[in-house]
C-alpha positions in Angstrom: -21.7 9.4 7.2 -21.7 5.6 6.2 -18.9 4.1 8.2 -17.7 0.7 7.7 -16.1 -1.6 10.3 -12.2 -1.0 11.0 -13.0 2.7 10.0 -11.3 5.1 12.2 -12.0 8.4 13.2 -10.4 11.5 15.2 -12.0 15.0 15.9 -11.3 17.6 13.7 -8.7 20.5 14.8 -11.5 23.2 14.2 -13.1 22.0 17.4 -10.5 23.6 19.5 -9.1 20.2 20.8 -5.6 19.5 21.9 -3.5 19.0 18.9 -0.9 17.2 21.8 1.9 14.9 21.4 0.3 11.7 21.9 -2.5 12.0 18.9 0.4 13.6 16.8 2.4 10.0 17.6 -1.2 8.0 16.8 -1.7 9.8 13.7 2.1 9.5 12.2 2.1 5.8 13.3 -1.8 4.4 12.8 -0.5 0.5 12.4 1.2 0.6 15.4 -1.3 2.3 18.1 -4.7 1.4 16.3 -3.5 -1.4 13.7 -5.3 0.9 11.1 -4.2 2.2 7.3 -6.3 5.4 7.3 -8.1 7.2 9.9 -10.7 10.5 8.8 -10.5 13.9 10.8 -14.1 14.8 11.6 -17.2 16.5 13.7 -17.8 12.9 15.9 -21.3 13.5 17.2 -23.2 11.3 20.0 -24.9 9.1 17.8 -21.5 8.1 15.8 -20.3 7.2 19.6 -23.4 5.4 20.6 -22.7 3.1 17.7 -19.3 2.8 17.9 -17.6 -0.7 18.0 -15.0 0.7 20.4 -14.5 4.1 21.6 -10.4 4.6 22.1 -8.8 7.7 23.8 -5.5 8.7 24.1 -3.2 11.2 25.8 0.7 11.4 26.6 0.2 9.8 30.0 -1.7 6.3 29.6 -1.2 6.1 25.9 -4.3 4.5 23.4 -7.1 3.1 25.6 -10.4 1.8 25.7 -13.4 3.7 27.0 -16.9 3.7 27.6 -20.1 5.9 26.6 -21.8 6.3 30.1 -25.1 8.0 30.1 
């Protein structure tokens, strides 16, 4: 997948991740947690994360954050 810079991307609900309240807010409200027009619902694998500009995370508790790929 080619991805260009301020591209934004969120796992896919067919990977049995949380469908919660906090990435339901971020994907209703993109501008306003991630400043972003579109984000794509995909498989993300390692090598997308390695070359990630930033890697965010969010959950109900601390919100959107920033967080790092440690090996």
């Amino acid at each position: 997948m080619n991805m260009h810079k301020n591209t934004h991307l969120t796992p896919s609900l067919d990977l049995d991740i949380l469908n919660g309240i906090m990435r339901q807010a971020v994907l209703q409200q993109l501008q306003t947690y991630l400043g972003a027009d579109t984000i794509i619902e995909t498989h993300i694998t390692r090598d997308m994360l390695e070359r990630a500009e930033k890697i965010r995370l969010s959950n109900a508790l601390r919100g959107v954050f920033e967080a790092d790929l440690v090996y």
